[in-house]
N, C-alpha and C positions, 0 to 999 in steps of 0.2 A: 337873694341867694339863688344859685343856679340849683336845680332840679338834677335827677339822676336820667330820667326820661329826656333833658335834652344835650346832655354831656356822651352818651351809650345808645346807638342806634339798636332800638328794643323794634322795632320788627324785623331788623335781618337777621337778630341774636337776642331774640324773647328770653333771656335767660328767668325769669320769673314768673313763665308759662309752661312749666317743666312735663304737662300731658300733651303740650300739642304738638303738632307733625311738623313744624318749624326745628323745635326742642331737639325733638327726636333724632332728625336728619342731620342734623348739626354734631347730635353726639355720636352717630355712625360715621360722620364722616372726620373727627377730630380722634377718635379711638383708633377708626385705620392708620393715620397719618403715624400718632404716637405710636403703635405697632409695628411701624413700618421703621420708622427711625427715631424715635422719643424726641418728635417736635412736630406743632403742629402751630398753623399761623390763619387767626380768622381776620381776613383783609376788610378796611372800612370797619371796625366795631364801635369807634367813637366817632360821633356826628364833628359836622365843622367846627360846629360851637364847641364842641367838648376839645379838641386838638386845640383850640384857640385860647380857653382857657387854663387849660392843663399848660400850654406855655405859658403865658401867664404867672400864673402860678411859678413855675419852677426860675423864673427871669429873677422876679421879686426874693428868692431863697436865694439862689447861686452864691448868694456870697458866702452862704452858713457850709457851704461845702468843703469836705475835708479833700487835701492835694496832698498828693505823695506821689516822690520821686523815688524808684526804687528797684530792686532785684527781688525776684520770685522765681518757686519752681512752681509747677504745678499743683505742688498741695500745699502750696502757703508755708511750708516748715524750714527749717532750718537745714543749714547743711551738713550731713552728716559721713562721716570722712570713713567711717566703717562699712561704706559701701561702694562699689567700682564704682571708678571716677565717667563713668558715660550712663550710668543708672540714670533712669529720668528724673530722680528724686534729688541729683545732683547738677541737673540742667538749670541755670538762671537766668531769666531774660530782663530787661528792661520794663518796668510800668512805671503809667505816667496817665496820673487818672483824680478821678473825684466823686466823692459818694454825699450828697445829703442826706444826713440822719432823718429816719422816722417823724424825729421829738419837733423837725421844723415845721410841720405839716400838719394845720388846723381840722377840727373834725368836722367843721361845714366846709371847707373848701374842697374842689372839684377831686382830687384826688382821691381823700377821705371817703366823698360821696361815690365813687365809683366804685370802691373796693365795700364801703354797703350798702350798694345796693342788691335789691331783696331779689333773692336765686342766684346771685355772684357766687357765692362761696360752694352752692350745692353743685351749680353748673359745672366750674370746675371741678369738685372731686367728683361728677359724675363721669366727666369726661376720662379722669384717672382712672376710674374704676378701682379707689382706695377705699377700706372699711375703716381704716384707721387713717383720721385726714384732722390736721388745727394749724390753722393760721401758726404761724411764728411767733414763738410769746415776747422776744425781740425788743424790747420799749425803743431800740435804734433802730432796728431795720426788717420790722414788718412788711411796711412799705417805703419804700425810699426811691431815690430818682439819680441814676448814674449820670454824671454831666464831665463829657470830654468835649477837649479844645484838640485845637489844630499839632496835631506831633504827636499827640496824645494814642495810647491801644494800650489794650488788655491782653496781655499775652496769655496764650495755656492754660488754661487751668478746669478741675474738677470746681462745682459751686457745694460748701456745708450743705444746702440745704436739698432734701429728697424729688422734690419739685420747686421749680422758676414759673411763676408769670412775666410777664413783662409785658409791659406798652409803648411802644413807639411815639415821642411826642413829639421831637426837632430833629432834623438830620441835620448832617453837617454839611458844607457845598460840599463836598468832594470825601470819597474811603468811606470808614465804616463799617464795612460788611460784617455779617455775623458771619464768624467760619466753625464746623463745627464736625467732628467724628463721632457720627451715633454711636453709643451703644455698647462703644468699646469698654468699658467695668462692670458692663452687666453681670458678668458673672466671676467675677475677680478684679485685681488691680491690670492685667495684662498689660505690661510694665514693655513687653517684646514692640506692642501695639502703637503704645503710647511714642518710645522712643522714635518710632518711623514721621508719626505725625510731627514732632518738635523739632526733626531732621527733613521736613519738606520731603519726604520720601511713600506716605501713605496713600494710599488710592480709597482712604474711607472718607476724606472730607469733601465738606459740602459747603457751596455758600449763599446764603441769604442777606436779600436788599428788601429790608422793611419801611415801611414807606410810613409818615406818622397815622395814625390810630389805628394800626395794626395791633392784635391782642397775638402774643404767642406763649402756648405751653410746653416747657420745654422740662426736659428727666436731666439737669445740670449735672445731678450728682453721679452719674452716669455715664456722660458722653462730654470728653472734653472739647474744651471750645476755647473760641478767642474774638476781641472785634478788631479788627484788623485798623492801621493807623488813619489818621484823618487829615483833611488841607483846609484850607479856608479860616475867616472869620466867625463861621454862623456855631455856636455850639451844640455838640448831641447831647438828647435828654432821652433819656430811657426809663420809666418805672418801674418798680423792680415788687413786684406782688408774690411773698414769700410763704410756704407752705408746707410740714412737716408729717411724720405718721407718730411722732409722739407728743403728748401734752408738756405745756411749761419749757419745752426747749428755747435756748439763746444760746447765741453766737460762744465761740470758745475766747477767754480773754485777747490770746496773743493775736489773734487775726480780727478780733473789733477794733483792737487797738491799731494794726495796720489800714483797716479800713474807714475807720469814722474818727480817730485822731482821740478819741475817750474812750474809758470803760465805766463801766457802772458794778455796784456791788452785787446785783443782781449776776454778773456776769460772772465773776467768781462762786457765788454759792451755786448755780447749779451747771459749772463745768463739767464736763466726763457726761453729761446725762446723752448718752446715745447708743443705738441698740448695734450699730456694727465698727467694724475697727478698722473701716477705710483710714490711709497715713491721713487725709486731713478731719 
């Protein structure tokens, strides 16, 4: 069984050494980034071995991944005709994507073992600087691992959840890129903001080339984003480490079900549980 210490280069990113000036430096300099734009990217955090077998791993699932061919706005919802027909809420683009569920993802294999290992969790909400900080209660998508093919992107969208991890684990030959507008719903929907970026007309986006075992933390809910289309044979694997400010939250039915092809009854009994009234 592979080890946490040789999957997570724990001296560039001691995250389990939470007093020492490694620790420290890392969280000053992952809090300005997030303050600077709600995204910050620690380059190299999993060792060779750990990229090697985190594909691995994700080769062996691929097939349990759920594919959908489809139209979306940016908040996942429905179209709603009682709104101007150029509102963002009534913008629909193409996706063409794949999520493997949580539930395929054993709790000794490498993925498992990253997400506990010991100071993971703290690391991160130190880096947030949240008092109120729990893992995803999700039985689907705690953790999960995005896997696009060639024609394949993500268009637009705000993510449910208040903070994104992710991990880089396969690029694809060719595209990819994370594109992303910080920050723009930080303080409402700015709906004025939104529509410039989905019109190719905004000067807030940014774009990032992640390279695998790159760790990024990103304020999804927050700043819309997209990964831009992809070429080649080789497929992207992305891990997706999920993070909430209140306990017992999951996924809303209608958008599990868009995204992982099931729902569970969990998913209905604690629908609505959420403290703001962003559309998604």
């Amino acid at each position: 069984m592979t080890s946490q210490s040789h999957l997570i280069d724990l001296d560039q990113y001691p995250v389990h050494q939470r007093s020492s000036k490694t620790y420290q430096s890392l969280l000053e300099q992952v809090r300005d980034d997030l303050a600077t734009d709600g995204c910050s990217v620690l380059k190299g955090f999993l060792t060779a071995a750990g990229v090697k077998a985190l594909c691995k791993e994700a080769d062996e699932v691929s097939g349990q991944g759920h594919k959908s061919f489809n139209s979306t706005n940016p908040y996942f919802s429905k179209d709603d005709p009682t709104l101007a027909a150029d509102h963002p809420a009534r913008q629909f683009f193409d996706r063409s994507n794949a999520f493997i569920s949580a539930d395929n993802f054993q709790p000794t294999g490498p993925l498992r073992l990253i997400h506990d290992t010991k100071g993971f969790d703290g690391f991160i909400q130190d880096c947030l600087q949240e008092e109120q900080f729990y893992r995803y209660a999700d039985p689907l998508a705690d953790v999960i691992v995005n896997m696009a093919e060639e024609g394949n992107g993500f268009p637009w969208h705000f993510d449910t959840n208040n903070f994104t991890v992710t991990l880089a684990i396969q690029n694809a030959e060719c595209g990819g890129a994370f594109e992303y507008a910080p920050n723009i719903r930080a303080g409402g929907e700015n709906f004025e903001e939104v529509s410039r970026v989905l019109a190719g007309t905004s000067d807030k986006v940014k774009s990032l080339n992640l390279e695998p075992g790159d760790l990024q933390l990103f304020r999804g809910r927050y700043s819309l984003h997209r990964v831009a289309p992809l070429t080649g044979n080789r497929p992207r694997y992305v891990a997706i480490f999920s993070y909430v400010d209140q306990p017992d939250m999951v996924g809303a039915p209608e958008r599990t079900e868009q995204l992982y092809g099931k729902v569970l009854p969990i998913h209905f009994e604690r629908a609505g549980l959420r403290a703001d009234t962003y559309l998604d």
